[in-house]
C-alpha positions in Angstrom: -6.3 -8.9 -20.2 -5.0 -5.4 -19.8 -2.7 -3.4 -21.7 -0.9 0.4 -21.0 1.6 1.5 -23.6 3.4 4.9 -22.7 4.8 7.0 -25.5 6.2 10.7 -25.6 9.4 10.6 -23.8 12.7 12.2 -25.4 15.3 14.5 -24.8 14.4 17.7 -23.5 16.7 20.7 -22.3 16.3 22.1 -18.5 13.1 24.4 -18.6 11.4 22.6 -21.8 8.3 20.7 -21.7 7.1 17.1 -22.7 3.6 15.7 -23.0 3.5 11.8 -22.1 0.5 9.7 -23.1 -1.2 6.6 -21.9 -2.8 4.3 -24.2 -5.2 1.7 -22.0 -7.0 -1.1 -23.4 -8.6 -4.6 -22.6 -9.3 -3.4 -19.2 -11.2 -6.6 -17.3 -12.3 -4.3 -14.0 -13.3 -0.8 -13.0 -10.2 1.1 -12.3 -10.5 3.9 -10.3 -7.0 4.9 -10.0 -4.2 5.9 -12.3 -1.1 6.8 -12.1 2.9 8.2 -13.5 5.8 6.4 -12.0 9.3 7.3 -13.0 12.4 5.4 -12.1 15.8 6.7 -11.7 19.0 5.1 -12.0 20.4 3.9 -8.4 17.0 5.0 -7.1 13.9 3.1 -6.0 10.6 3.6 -8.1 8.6 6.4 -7.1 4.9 8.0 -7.6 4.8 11.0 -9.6 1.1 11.9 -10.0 -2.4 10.5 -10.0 -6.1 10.6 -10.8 -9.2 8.7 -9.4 -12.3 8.1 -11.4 -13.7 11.4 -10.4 -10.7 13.4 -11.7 -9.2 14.1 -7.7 -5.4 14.6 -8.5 -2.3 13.9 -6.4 1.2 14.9 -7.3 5.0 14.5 -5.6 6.2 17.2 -4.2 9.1 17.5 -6.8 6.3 18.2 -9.4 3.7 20.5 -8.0 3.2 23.6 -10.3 5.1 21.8 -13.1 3.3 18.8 -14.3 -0.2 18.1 -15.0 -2.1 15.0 -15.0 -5.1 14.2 -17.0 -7.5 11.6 -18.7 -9.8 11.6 -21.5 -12.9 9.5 -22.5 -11.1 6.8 -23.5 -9.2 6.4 -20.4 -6.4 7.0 -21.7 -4.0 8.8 -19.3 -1.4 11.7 -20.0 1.3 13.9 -18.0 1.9 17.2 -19.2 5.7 18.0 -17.7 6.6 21.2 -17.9 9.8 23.5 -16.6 11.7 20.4 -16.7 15.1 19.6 -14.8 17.7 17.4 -15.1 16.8 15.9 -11.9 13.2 14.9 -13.7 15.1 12.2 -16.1 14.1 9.0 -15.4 12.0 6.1 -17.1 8.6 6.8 -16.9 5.8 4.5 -16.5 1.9 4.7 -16.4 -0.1 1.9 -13.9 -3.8 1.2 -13.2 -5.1 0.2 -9.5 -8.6 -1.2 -9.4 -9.3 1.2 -6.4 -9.4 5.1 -6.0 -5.8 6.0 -5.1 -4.8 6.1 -1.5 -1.2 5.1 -1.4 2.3 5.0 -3.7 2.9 1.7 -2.9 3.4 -0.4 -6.0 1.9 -3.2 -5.0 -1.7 -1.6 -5.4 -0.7 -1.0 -8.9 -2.5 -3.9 -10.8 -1.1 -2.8 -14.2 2.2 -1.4 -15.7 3.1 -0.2 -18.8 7.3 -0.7 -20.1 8.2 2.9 -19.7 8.9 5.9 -22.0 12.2 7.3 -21.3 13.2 11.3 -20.4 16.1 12.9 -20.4 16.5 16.2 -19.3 19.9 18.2 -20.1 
């Protein structure tokens, strides 16, 4: 049984920053990668940024420079967003693949959490 809940989302204006956070428990395998998703309305789910086991990062494009990802000890997982736009606002989910990460594609994303919305005005 495994479990992510996200938390820290809200409403943000343009150029303000928001710390999201993972909380993962009852992990029943290695997981080697993790990850942010965020999902817009009228758009498909995309990858935002993540982190392997050995702390090797990959972020989107749109986010390079801006946001941050990171894990602690627990592995717990947060995104540090920063110099927001209104173009960032979407749901936001964390997700858990029992290999390091290699691709975006959701189906090697094992685990989801139900999102943490934010809105940037």
């Amino acid at each position: 049984d495994v479990q992510l809940v996200e938390s820290g989302g809200g409403s943000v204006q343009a150029g303000g920053s928001l710390r999201l956070s993972c909380v993962a428990s009852g992990y029943a395998y290695t997981t080697y990668c993790m990850a942010w998703f965020r999902h817009a309305p009228g758009k498909a789910r995309e990858g935002v940024a993540a982190i392997d086991s050995d702390g090797a990062t990959t972020y989107a494009d749109s986010v390079k420079g801006r946001f941050t990802i990171s894990k602690d000890n627990a592995k717990n997982l947060y995104l540090q967003m920063n110099s927001l736009r209104p173009e960032d606002t979407a749901m936001y989910y964390c997700a858990a693949g029992q290999r390091n990460c290699y691709t975006w594609d959701v189906e090697f994303f094992a685990d989801w959490g139900q999102g943490t919305q934010v809105t940037v005005s």
